[in-house]
HTML snippet that shows the backbone in 3Dmol.js (N, CA, C, O; Angstrom):
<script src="https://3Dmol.org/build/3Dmol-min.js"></script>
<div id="view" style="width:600px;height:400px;position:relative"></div>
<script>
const pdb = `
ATOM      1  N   UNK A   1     -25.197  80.596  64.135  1.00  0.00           N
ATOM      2  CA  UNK A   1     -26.081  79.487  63.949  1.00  0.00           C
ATOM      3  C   UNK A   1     -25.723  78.695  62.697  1.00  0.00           C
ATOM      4  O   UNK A   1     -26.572  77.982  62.162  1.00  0.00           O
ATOM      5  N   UNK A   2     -24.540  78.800  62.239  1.00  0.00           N
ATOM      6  CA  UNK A   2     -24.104  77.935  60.813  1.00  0.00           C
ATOM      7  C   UNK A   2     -24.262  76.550  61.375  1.00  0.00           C
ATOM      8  O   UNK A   2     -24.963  75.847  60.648  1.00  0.00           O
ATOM      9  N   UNK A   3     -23.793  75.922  62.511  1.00  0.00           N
ATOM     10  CA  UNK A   3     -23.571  74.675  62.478  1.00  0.00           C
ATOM     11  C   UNK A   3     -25.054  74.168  62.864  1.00  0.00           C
ATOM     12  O   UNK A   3     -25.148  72.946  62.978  1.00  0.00           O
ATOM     13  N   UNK A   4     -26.062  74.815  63.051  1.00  0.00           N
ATOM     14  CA  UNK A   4     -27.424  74.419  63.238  1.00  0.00           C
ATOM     15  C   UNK A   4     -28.169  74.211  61.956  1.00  0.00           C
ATOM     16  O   UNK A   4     -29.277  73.675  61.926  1.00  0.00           O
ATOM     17  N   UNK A   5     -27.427  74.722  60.718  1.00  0.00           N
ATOM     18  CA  UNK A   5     -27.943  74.605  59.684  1.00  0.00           C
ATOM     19  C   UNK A   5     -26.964  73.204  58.849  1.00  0.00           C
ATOM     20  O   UNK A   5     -27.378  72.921  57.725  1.00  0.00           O
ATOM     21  N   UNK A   6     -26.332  72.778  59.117  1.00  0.00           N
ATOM     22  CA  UNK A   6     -26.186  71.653  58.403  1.00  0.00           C
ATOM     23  C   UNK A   6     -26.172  70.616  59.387  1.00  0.00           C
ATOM     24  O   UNK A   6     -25.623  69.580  59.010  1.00  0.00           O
ATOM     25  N   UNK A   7     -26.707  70.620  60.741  1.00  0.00           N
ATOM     26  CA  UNK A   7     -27.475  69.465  61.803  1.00  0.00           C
ATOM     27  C   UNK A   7     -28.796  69.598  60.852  1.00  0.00           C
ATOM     28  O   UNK A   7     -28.900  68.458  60.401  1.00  0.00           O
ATOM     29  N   UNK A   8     -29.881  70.389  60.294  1.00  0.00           N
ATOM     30  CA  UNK A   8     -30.926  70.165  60.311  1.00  0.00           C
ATOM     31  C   UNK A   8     -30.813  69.983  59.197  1.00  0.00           C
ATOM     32  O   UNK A   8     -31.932  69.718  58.758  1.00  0.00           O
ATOM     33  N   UNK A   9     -29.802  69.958  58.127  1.00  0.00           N
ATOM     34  CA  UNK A   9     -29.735  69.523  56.643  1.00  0.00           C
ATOM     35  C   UNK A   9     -29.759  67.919  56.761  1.00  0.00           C
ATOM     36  O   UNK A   9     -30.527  67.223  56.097  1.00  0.00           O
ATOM     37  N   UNK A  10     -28.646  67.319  57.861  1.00  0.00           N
ATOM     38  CA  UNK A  10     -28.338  65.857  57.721  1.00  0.00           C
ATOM     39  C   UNK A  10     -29.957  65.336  58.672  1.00  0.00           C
ATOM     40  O   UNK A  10     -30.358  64.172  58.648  1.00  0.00           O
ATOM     41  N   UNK A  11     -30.497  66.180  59.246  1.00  0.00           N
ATOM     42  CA  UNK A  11     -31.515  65.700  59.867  1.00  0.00           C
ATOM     43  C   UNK A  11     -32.217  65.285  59.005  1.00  0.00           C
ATOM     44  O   UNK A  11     -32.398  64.067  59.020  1.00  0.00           O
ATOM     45  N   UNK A  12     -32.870  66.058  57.955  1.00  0.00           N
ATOM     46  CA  UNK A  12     -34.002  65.970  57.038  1.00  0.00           C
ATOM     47  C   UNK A  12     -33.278  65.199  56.230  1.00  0.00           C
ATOM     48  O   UNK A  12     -33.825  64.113  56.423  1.00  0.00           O
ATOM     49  N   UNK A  13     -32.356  64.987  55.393  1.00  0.00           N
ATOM     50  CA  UNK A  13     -31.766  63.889  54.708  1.00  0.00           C
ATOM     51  C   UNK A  13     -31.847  62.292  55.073  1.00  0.00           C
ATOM     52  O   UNK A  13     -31.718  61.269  54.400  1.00  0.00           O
ATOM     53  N   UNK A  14     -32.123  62.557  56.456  1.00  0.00           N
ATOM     54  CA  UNK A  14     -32.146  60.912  57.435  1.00  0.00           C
ATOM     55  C   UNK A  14     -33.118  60.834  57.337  1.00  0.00           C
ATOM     56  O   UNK A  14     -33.439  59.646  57.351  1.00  0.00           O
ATOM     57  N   UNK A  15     -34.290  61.763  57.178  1.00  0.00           N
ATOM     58  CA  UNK A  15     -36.097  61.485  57.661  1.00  0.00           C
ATOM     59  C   UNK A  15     -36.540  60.371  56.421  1.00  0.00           C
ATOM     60  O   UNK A  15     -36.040  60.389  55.297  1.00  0.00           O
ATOM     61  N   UNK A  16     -37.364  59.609  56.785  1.00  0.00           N
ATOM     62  CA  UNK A  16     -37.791  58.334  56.029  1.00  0.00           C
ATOM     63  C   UNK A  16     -38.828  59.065  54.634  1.00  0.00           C
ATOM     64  O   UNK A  16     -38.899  58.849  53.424  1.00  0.00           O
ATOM     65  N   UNK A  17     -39.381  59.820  55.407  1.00  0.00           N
ATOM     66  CA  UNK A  17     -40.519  60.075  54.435  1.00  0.00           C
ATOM     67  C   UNK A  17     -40.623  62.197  53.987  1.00  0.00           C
ATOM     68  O   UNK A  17     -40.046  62.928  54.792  1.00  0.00           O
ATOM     69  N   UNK A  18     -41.206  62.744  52.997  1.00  0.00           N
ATOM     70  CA  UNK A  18     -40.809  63.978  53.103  1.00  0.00           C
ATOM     71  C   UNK A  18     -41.997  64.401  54.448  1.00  0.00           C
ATOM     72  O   UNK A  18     -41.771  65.393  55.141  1.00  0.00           O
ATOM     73  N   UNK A  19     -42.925  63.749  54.629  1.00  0.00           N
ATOM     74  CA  UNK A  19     -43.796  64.895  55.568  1.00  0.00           C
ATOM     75  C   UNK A  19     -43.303  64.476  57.028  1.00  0.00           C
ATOM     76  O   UNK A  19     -44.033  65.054  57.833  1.00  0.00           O
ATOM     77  N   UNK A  20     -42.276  63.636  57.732  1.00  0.00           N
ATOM     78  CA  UNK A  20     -41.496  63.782  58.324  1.00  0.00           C
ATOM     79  C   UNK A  20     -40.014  64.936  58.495  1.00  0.00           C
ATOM     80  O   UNK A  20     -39.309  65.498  59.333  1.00  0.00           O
ATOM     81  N   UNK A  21     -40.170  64.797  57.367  1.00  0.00           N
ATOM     82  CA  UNK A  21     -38.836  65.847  57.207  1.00  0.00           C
ATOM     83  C   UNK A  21     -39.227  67.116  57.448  1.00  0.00           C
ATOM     84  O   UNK A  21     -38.453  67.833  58.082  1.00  0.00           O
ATOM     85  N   UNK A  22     -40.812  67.780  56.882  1.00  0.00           N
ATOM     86  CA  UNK A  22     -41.343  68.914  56.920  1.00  0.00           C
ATOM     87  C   UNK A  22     -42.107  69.208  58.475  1.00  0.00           C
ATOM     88  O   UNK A  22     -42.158  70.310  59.023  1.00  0.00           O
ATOM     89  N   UNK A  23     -42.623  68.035  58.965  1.00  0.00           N
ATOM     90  CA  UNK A  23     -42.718  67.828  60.610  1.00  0.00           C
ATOM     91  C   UNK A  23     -41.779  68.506  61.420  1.00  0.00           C
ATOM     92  O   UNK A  23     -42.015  69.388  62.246  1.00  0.00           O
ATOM     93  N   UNK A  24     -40.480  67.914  61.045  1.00  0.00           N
ATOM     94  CA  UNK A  24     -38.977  68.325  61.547  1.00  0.00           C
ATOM     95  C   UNK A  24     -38.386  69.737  61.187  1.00  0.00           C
ATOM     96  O   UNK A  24     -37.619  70.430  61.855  1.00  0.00           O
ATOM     97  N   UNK A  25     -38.866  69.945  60.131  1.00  0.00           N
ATOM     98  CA  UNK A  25     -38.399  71.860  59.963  1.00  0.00           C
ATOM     99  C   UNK A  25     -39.450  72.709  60.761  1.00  0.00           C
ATOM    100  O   UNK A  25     -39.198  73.783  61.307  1.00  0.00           O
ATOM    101  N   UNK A  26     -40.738  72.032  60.748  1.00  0.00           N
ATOM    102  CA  UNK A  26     -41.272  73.012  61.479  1.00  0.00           C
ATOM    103  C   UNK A  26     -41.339  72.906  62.995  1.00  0.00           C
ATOM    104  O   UNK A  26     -41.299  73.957  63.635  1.00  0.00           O
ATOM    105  N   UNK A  27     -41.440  71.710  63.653  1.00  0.00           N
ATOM    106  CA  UNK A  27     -40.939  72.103  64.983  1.00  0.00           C
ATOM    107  C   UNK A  27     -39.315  72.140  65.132  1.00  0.00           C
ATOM    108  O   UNK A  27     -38.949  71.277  65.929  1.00  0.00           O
ATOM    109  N   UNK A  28     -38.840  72.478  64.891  1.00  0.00           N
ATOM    110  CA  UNK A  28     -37.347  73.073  64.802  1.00  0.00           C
ATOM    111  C   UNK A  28     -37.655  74.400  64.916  1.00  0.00           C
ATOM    112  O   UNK A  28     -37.331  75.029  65.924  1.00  0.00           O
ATOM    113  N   UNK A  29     -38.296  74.946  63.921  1.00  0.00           N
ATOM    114  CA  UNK A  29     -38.491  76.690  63.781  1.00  0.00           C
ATOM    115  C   UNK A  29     -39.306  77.331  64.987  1.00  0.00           C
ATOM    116  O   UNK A  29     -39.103  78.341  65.660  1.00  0.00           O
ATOM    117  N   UNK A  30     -40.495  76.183  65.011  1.00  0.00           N
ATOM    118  CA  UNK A  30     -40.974  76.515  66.115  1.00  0.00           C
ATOM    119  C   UNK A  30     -40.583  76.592  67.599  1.00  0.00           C
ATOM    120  O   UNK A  30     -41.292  77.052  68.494  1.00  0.00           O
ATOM    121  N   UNK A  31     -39.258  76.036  67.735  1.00  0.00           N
ATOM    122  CA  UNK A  31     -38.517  76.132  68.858  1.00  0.00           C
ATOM    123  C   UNK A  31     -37.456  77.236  68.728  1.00  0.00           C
ATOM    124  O   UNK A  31     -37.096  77.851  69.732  1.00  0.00           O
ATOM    125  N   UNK A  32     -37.055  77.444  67.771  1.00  0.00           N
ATOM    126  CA  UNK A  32     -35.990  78.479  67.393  1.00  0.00           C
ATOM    127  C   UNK A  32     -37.194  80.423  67.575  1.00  0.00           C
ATOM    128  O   UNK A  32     -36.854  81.580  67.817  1.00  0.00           O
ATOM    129  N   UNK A  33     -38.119  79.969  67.380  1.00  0.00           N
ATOM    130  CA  UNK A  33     -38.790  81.368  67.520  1.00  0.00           C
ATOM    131  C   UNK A  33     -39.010  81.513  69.044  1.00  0.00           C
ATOM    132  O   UNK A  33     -38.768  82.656  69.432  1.00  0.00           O
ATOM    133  N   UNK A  34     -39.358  80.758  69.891  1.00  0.00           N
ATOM    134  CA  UNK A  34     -39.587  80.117  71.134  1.00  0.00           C
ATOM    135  C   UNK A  34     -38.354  80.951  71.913  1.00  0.00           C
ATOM    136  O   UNK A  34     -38.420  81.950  72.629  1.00  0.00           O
ATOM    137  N   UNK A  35     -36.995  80.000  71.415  1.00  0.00           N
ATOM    138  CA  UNK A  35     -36.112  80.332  72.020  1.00  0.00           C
ATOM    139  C   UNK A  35     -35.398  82.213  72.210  1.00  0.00           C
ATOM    140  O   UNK A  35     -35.014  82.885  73.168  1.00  0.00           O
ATOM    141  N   UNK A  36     -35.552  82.482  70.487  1.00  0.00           N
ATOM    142  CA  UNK A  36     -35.618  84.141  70.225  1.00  0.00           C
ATOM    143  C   UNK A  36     -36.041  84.821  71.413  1.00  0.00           C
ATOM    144  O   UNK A  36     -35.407  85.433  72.272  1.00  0.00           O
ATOM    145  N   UNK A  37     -37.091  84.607  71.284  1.00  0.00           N
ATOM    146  CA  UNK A  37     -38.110  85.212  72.560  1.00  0.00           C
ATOM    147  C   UNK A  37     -37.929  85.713  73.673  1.00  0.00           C
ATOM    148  O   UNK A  37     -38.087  86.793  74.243  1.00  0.00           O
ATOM    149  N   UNK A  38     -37.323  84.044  74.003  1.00  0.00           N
ATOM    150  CA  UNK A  38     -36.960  84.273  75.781  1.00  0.00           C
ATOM    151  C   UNK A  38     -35.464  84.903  75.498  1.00  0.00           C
ATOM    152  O   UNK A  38     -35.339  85.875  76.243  1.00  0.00           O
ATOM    153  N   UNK A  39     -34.647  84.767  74.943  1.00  0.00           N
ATOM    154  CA  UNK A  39     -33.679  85.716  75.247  1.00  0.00           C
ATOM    155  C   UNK A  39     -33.851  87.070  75.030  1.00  0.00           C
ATOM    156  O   UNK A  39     -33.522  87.951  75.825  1.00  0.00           O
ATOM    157  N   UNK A  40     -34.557  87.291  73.560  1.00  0.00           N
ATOM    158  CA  UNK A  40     -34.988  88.891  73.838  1.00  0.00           C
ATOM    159  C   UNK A  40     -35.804  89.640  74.799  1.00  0.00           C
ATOM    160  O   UNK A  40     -35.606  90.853  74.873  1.00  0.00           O
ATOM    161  N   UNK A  41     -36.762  89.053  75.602  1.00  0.00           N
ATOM    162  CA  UNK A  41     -37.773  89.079  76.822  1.00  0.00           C
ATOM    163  C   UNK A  41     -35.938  89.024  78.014  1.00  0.00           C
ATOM    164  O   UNK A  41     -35.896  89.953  78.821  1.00  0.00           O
ATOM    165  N   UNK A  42     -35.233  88.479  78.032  1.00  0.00           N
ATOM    166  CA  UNK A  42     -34.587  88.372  79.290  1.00  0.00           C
ATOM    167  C   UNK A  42     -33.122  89.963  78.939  1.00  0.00           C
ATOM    168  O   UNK A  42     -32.502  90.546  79.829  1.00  0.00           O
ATOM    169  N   UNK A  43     -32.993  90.245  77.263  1.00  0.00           N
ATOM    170  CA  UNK A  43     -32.235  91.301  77.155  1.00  0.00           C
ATOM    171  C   UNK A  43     -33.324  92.450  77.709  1.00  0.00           C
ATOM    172  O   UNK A  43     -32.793  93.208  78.520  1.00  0.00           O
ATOM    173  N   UNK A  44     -34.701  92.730  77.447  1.00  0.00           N
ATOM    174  CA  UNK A  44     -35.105  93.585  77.933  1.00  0.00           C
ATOM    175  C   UNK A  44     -35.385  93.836  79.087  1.00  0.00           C
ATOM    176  O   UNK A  44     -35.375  94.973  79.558  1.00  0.00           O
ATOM    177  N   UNK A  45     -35.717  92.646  79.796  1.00  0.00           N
ATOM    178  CA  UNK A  45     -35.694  92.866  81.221  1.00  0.00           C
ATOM    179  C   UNK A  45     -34.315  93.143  81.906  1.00  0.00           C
ATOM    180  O   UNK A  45     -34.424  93.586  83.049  1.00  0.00           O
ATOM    181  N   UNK A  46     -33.103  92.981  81.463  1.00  0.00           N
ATOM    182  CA  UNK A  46     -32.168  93.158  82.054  1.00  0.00           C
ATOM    183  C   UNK A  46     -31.793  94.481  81.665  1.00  0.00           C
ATOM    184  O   UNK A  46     -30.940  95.055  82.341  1.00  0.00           O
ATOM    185  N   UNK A  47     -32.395  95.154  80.493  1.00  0.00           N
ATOM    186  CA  UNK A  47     -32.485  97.271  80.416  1.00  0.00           C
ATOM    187  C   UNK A  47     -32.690  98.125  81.030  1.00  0.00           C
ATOM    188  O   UNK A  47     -32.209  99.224  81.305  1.00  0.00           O
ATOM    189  N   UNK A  48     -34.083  97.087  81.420  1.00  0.00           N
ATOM    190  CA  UNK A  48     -34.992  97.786  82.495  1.00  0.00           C
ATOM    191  C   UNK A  48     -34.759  97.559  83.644  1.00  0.00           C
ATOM    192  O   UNK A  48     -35.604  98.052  84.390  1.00  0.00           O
ATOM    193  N   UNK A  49     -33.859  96.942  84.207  1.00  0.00           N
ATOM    194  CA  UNK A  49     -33.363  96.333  85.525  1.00  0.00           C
ATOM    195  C   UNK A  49     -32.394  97.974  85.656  1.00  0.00           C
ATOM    196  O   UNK A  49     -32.237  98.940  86.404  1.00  0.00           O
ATOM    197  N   UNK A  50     -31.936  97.387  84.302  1.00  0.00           N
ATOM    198  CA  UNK A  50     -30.204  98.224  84.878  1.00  0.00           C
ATOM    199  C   UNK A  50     -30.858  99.823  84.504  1.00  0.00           C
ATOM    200  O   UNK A  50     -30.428 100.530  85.415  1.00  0.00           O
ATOM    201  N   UNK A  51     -31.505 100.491  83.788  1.00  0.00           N
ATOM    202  CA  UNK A  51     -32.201 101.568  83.721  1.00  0.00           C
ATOM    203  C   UNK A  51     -33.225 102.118  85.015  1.00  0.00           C
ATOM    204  O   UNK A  51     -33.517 103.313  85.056  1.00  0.00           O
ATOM    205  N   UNK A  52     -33.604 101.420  85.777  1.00  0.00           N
ATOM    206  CA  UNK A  52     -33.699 101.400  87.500  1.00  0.00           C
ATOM    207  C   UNK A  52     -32.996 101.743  88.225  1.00  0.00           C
ATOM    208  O   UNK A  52     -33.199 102.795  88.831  1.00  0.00           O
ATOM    209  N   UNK A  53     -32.129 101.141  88.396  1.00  0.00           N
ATOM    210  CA  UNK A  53     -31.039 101.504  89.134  1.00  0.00           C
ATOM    211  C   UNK A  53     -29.448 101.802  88.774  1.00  0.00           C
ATOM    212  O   UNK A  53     -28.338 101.479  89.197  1.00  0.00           O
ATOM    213  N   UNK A  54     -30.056 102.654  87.687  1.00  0.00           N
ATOM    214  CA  UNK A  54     -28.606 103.265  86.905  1.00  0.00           C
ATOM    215  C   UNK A  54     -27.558 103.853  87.842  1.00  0.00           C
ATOM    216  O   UNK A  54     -26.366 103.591  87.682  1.00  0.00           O
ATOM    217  N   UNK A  55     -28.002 104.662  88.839  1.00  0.00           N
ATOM    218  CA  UNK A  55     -27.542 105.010  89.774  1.00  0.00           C
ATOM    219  C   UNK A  55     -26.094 104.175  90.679  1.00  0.00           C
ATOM    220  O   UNK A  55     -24.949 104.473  91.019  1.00  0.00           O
ATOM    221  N   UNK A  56     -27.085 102.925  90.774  1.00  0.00           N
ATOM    222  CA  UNK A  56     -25.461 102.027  91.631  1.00  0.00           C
ATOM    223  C   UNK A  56     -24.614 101.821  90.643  1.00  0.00           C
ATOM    224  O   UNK A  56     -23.405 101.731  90.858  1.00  0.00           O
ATOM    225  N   UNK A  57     -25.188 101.711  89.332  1.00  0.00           N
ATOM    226  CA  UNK A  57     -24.210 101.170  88.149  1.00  0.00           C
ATOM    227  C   UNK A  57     -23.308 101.964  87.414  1.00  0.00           C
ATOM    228  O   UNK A  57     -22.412 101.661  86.627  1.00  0.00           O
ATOM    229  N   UNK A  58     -23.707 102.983  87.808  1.00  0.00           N
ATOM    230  CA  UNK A  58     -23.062 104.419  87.262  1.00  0.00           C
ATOM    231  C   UNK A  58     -21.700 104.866  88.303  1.00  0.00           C
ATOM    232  O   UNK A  58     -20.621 105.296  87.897  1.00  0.00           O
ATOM    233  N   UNK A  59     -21.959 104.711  89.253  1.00  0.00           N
ATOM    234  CA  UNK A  59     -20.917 104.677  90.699  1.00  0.00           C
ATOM    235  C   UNK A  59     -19.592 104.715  90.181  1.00  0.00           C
ATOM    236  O   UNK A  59     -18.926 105.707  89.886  1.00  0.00           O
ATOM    237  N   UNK A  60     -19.236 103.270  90.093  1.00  0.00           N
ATOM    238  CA  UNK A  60     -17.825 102.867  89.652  1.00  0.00           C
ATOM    239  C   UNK A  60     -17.165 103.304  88.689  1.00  0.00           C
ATOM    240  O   UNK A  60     -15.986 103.655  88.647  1.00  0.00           O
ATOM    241  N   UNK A  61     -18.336 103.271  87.509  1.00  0.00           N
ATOM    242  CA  UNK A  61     -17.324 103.944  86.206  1.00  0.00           C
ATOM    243  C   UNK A  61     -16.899 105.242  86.260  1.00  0.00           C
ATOM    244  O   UNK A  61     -15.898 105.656  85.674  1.00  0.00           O
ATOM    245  N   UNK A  62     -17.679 105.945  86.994  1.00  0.00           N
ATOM    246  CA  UNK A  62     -17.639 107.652  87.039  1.00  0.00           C
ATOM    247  C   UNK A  62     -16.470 108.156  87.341  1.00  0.00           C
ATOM    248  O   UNK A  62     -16.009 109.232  86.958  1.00  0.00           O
ATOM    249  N   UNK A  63     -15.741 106.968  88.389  1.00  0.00           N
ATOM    250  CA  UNK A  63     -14.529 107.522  89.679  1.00  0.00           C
ATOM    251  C   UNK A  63     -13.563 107.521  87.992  1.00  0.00           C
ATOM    252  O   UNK A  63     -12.856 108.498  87.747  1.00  0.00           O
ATOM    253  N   UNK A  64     -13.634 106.590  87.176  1.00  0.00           N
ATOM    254  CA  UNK A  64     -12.710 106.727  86.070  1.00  0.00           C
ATOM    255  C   UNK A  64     -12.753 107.500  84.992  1.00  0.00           C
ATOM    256  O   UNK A  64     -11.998 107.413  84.024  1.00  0.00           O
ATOM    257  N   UNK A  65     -13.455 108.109  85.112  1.00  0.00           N
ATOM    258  CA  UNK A  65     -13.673 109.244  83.845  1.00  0.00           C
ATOM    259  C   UNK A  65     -13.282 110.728  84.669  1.00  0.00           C
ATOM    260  O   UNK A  65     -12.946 111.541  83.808  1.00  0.00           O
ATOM    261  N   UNK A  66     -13.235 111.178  85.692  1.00  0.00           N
ATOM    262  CA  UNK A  66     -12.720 112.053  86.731  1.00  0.00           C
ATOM    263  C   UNK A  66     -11.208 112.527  86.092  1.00  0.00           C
ATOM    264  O   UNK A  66     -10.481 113.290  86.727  1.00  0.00           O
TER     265      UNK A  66
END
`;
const viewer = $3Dmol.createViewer("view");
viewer.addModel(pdb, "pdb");
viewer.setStyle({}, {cartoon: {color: "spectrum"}});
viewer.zoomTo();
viewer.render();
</script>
């Protein structure tokens, strides 16, 4: 996320006024926690997917460890 941090440096540098600029950090963050979320909500569901049916997933690798 480096290059997201000097987009939101030149962002707030462009903002006219500071409580625009502070507008802009916080829905920024507030989308960045947003976003966290759903990918960690979609890594866990995909644990629990594959912890279900470990069984088919286990199949293939096994023949190579033999």
């Amino acid at each position: 996320m480096t290059g997201l941090d000097q987009e939101m440096m030149q962002k707030n540098l462009s903002c006219r006024t500071l409580r625009d600029a502070q507008k802009n950090m916080f829905t920024f963050s507030a989308i960045m926690v947003v976003v966290n979320f759903m990918i960690l909500f979609l890594g866990a569901t995909l644990y629990i997917y594959v912890n279900k049916r470990e069984s088919q997933f286990l199949v293939a690798p096994m023949i190579f460890f033999r």
